[in-house]
C-alpha positions as CSV (number, residue, x, y, z in Angstrom):
1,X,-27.1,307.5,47.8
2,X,-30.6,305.8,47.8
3,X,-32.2,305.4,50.9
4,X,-35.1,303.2,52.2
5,X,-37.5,306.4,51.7
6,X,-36.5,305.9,47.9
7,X,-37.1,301.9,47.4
8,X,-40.6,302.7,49.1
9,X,-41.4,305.1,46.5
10,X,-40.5,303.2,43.8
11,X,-42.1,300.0,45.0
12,X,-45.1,301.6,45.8
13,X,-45.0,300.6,49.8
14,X,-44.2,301.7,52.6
15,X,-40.8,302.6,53.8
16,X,-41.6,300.3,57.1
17,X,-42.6,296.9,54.5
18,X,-38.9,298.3,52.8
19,X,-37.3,297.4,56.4
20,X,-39.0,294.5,57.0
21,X,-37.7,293.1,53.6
22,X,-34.3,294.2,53.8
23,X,-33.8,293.3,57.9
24,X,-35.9,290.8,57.5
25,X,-37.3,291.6,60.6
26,X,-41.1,290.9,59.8
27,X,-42.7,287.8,57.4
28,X,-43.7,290.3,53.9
29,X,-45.7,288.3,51.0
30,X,-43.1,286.8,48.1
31,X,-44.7,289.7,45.8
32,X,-44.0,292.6,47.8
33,X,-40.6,291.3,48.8
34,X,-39.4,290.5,45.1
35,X,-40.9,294.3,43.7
36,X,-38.8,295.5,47.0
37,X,-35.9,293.4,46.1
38,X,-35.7,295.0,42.7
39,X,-36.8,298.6,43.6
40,X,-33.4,298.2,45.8
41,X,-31.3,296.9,42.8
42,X,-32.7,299.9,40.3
43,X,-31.4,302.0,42.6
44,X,-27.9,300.2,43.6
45,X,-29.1,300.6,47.8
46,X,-26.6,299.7,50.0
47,X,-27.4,299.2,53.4
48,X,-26.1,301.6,56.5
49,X,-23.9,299.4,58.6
50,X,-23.6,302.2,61.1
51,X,-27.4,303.0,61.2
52,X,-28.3,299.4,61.5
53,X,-25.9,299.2,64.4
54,X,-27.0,302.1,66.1
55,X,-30.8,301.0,66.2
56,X,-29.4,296.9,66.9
57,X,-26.9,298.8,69.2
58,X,-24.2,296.3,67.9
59,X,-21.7,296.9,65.4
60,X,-20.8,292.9,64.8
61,X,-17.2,294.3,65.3
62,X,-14.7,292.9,67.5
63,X,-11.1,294.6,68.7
64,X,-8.0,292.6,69.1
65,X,-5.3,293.9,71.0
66,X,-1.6,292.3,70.5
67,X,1.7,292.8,71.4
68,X,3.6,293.1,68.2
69,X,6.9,290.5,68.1
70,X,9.1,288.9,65.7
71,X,7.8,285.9,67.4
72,X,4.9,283.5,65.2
73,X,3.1,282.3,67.5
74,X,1.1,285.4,68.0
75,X,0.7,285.7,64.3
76,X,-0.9,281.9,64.9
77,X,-3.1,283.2,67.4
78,X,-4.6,285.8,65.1
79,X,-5.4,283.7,62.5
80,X,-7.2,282.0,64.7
81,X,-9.4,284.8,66.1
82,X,-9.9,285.9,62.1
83,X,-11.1,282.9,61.0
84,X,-13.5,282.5,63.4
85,X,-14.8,286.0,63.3
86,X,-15.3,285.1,59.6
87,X,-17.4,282.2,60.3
88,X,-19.7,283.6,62.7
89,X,-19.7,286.7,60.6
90,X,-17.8,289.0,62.5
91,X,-15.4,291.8,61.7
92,X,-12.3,292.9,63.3
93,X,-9.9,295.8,64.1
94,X,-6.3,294.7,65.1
95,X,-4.4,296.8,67.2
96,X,-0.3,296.0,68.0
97,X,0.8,298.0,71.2
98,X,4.3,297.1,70.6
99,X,4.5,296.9,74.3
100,X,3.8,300.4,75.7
101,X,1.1,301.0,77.9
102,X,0.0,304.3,76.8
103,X,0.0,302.5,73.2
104,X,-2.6,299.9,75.0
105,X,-4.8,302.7,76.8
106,X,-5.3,304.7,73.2
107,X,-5.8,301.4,71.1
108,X,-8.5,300.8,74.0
109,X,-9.8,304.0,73.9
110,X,-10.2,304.0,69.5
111,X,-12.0,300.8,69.6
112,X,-14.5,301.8,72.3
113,X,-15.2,304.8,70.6
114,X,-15.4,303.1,67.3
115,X,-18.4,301.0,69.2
116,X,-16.5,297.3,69.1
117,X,-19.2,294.6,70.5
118,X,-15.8,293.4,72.8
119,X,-12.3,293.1,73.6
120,X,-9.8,290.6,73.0
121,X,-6.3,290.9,74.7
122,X,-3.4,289.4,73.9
123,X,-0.5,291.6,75.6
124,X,1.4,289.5,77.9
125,X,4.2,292.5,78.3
126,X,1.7,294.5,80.5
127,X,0.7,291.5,82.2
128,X,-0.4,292.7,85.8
129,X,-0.5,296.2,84.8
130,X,-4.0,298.5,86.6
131,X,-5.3,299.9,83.4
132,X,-7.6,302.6,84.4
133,X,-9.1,302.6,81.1
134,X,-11.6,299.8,82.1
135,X,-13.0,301.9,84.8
136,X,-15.1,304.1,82.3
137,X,-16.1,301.1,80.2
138,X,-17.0,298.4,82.7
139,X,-19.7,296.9,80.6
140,X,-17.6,296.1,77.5
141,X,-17.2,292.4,77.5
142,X,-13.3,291.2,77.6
143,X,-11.3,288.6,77.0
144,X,-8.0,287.6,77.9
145,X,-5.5,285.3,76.1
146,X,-2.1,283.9,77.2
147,X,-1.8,286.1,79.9
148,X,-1.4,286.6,83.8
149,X,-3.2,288.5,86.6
150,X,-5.5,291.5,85.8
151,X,-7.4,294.0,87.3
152,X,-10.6,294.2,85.5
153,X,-12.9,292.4,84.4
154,X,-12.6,289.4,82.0
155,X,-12.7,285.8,81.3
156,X,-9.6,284.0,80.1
157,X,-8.4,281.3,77.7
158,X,-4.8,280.0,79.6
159,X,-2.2,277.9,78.5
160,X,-1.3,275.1,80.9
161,X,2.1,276.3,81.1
162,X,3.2,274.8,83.9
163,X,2.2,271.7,83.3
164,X,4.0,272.6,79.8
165,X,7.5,272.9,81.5
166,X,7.5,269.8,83.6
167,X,6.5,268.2,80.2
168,X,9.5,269.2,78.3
169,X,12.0,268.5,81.1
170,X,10.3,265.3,82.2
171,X,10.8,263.7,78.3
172,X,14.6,265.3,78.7
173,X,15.0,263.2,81.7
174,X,13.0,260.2,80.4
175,X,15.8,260.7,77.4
176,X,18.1,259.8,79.7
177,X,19.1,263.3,80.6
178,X,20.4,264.0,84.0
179,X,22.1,267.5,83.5
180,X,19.9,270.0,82.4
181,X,19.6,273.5,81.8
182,X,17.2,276.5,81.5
183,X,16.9,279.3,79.5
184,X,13.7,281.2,80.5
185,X,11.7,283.7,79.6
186,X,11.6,287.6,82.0
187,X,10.9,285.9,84.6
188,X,8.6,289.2,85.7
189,X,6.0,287.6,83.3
190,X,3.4,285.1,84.4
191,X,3.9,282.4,81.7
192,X,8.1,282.6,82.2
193,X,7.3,282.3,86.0
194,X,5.2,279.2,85.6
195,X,6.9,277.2,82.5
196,X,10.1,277.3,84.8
197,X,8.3,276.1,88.0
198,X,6.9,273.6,85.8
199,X,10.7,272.4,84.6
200,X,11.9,272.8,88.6
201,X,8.8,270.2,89.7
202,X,10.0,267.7,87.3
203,X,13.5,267.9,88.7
204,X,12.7,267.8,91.7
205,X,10.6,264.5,91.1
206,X,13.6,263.2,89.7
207,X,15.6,264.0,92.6
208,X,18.0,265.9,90.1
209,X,19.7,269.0,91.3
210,X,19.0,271.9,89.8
211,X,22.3,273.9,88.6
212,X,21.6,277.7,89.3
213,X,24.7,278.1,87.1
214,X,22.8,276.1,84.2
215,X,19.9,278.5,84.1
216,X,19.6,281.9,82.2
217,X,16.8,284.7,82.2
218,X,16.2,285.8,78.2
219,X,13.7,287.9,76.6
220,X,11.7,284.9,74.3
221,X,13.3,286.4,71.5
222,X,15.7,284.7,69.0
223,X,18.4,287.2,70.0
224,X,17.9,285.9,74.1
225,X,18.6,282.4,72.8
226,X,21.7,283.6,71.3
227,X,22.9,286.3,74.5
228,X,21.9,283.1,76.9
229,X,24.1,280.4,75.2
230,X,26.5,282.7,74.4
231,X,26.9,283.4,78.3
232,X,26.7,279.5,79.3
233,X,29.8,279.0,77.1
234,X,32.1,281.9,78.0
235,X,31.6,280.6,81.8
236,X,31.1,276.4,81.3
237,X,33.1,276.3,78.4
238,X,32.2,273.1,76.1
239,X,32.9,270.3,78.3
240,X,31.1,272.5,81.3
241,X,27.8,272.6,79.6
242,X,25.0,270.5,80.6
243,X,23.9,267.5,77.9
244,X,20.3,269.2,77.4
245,X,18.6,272.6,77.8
246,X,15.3,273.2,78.0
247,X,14.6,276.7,76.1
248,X,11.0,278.1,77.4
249,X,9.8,279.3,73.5
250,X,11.0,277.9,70.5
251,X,12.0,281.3,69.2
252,X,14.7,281.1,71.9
253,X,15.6,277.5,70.9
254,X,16.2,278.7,67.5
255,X,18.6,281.2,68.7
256,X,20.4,278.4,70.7
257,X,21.0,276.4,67.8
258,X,22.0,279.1,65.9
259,X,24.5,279.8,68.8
260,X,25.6,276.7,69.4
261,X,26.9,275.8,65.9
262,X,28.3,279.0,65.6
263,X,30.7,277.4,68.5
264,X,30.9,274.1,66.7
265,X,28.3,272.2,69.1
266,X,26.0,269.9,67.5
267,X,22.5,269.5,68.3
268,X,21.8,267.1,69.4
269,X,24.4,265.6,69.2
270,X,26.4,267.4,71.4
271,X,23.2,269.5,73.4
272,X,20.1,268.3,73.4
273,X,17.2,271.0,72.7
274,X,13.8,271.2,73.5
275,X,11.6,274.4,72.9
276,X,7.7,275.5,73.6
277,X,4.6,277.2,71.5
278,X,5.3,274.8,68.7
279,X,5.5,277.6,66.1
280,X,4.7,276.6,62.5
281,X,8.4,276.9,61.6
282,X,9.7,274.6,64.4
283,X,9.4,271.4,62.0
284,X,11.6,272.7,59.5
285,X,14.3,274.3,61.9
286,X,17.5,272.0,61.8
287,X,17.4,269.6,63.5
288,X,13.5,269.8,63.5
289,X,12.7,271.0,67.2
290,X,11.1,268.6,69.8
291,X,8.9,271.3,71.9
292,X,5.7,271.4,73.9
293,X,2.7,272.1,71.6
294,X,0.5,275.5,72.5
295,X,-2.5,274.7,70.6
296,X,-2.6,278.8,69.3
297,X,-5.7,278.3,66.7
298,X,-7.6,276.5,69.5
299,X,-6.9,279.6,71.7
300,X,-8.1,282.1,69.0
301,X,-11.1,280.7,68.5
302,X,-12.2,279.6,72.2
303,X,-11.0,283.5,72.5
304,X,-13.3,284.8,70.0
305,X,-16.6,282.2,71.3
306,X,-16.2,283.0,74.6
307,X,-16.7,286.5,73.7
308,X,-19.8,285.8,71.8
309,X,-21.0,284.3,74.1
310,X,-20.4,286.7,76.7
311,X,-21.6,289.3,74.6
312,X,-25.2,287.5,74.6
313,X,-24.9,287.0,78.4
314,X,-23.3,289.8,80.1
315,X,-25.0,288.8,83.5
316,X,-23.3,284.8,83.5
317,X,-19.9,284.7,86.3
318,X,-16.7,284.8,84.5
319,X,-14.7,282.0,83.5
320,X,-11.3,280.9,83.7
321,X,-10.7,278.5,80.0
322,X,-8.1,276.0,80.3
323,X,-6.1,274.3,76.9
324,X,-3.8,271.4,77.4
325,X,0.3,271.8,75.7
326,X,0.9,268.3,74.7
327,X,5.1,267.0,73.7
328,X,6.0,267.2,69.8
329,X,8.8,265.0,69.8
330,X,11.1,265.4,66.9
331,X,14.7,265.5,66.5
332,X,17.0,267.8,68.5
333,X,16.6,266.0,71.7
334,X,18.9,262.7,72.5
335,X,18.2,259.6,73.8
336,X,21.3,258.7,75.9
């Protein structure tokens, strides 16, 4: 492999000119550059991305760290964080964790030692959770997406979620709904805690009562939707089921609907629906879903520019990024 040492040689300079061309780190006269230029083409030199990084001490490399799912909307979110890293010329390594902490804490551990510039976290499943790991890297610049409390140092890019839930039950009662249900998320996690507190407010605004019968804990998975009807029916029957539901991620509402026609109940004809994420599949569900909006490429890459720019200025406080949910109003909710 032809190094620097080489080009000089057969340039007839010397091998510092050969860096300044190549890193351009130093104005070189158009002659010397072009007999560099081709010196380095003759001999097919390709340049050492891990010795540039280890004299810029910065590998342009960013780690992502996700929780895998059969749910879309992280996929969303990662396209987001690759795109960007694309356009400002950034690589990445993705890591899934599959929800395990000790899964996180050698994912962590890899992409230190692989030199990443920073951190991106998207693992709402160990939400809350000391990770110990931090301690030995406290200088590695972090960000947090989606997620609730930690105990380390980071800025974060948060969903409004609970102004998301009093968004979705407020356009239910605005519908004309006054019996309503909820099927949440673990309500151990941050965003299920807030996205139902978000539902209760609106209620409560409404003076409606809130039916503790009427609302379910689930996992955010399509199966949950399905276990959480599945349990409203065998102990409301049909006629004992409230007239709308608010499910707190659409993957959840799709396994409501799925449910509920499986019982021969109509949405929304029969139950009105309304989900939240806004997942790129929720328009083509059927009915199309009405839900609350997450914008997921928005958070990718706020994720990935807060990072840069953390990275640039590791002495600036930490910052706490807020994005707006917004109502998508299609078709499985009915106005009564």
């Amino acid at each position: 492999m032809a190094t620097m040492k080489d080009i000089a040689k057969l340039a007839g300079v010397s091998t510092s000119t050969v860096s300044h061309v190549i890193n351009q780190s130093r104005f070189v006269s158009e002659e010397i550059s072009e007999k560099v230029q081709k010196a380095a083409k003759d001999l097919n030199y390709a340049p050492s991305a891990l010795a540039r990084s280890l004299k810029m001490n910065r590998t342009r490399t960013i780690g992502l760290i996700v929780t895998t799912s059969t749910n879309p909307f992280f996929g969303e979110v990662v396209k987001g964080v690759e795109r960007r890293c694309y356009q400002q010329n950034y690589n990445l390594i993705l890591c899934n964790t599959e929800g395990d902490e000790e899964r996180m804490k050698s994912s962590i551990n890899t992409l230190l030692e692989k030199r990443v510039d920073g951190l991106l976290l998207l693992c709402s499943t160990l939400e809350g959770q000391y990770l110990d790991v931090f301690e030995r890297y406290p200088d590695i610049p972090t960000v947090v997406m989606d997620w609730g409390e930690t105990h380390f140092p980071s800025d974060k890019i948060k969903d409004n979620s609970q102004l998301g839930g009093y968004l979705a039950a407020k356009h239910l009662i605005e519908s004309g709904h006054k019996e309503i249900g909820c099927i949440t998320g673990p309500l151990q996690r941050h965003q299920a805690q807030i996205r139902y507190a978000g539902f209760c407010q609106a209620l409560e605004e409404a003076e409606l009562q809130l039916r503790k019968d009427w609302i379910v804990e689930s996992n955010f998975e399509c199966d949950g939707g399905v276990d959480a009807f599945n349990k409203l029916f065998e102990k409301h029957g049909k006629d004992g089921l409230p007239t709308a539901i608010f499910a707190c991620n659409d993957m959840m509402a799709m396994g409501i609907i799925n449910a509920a026609n499986k019982h021969g109940i109509s949405v929304p004809e029969d139950i009105s629906i309304i989900g939240y994420d806004d997942v790129y599949i929720s328009s083509f569900m059927v009915p199309p879903l009405t839900t609350i909006h997450q914008p997921k490429y928005r958070l990718g890459k706020a994720a990935v520019d807060t990072l840069l720019q953390r990275i640039e200025n590791k002495g600036e406080a930490l910052e706490v990024l807020p994005l707006e949910p917004t109502l998508v109003v299609r078709d499985s909710v009915k106005v009564l």
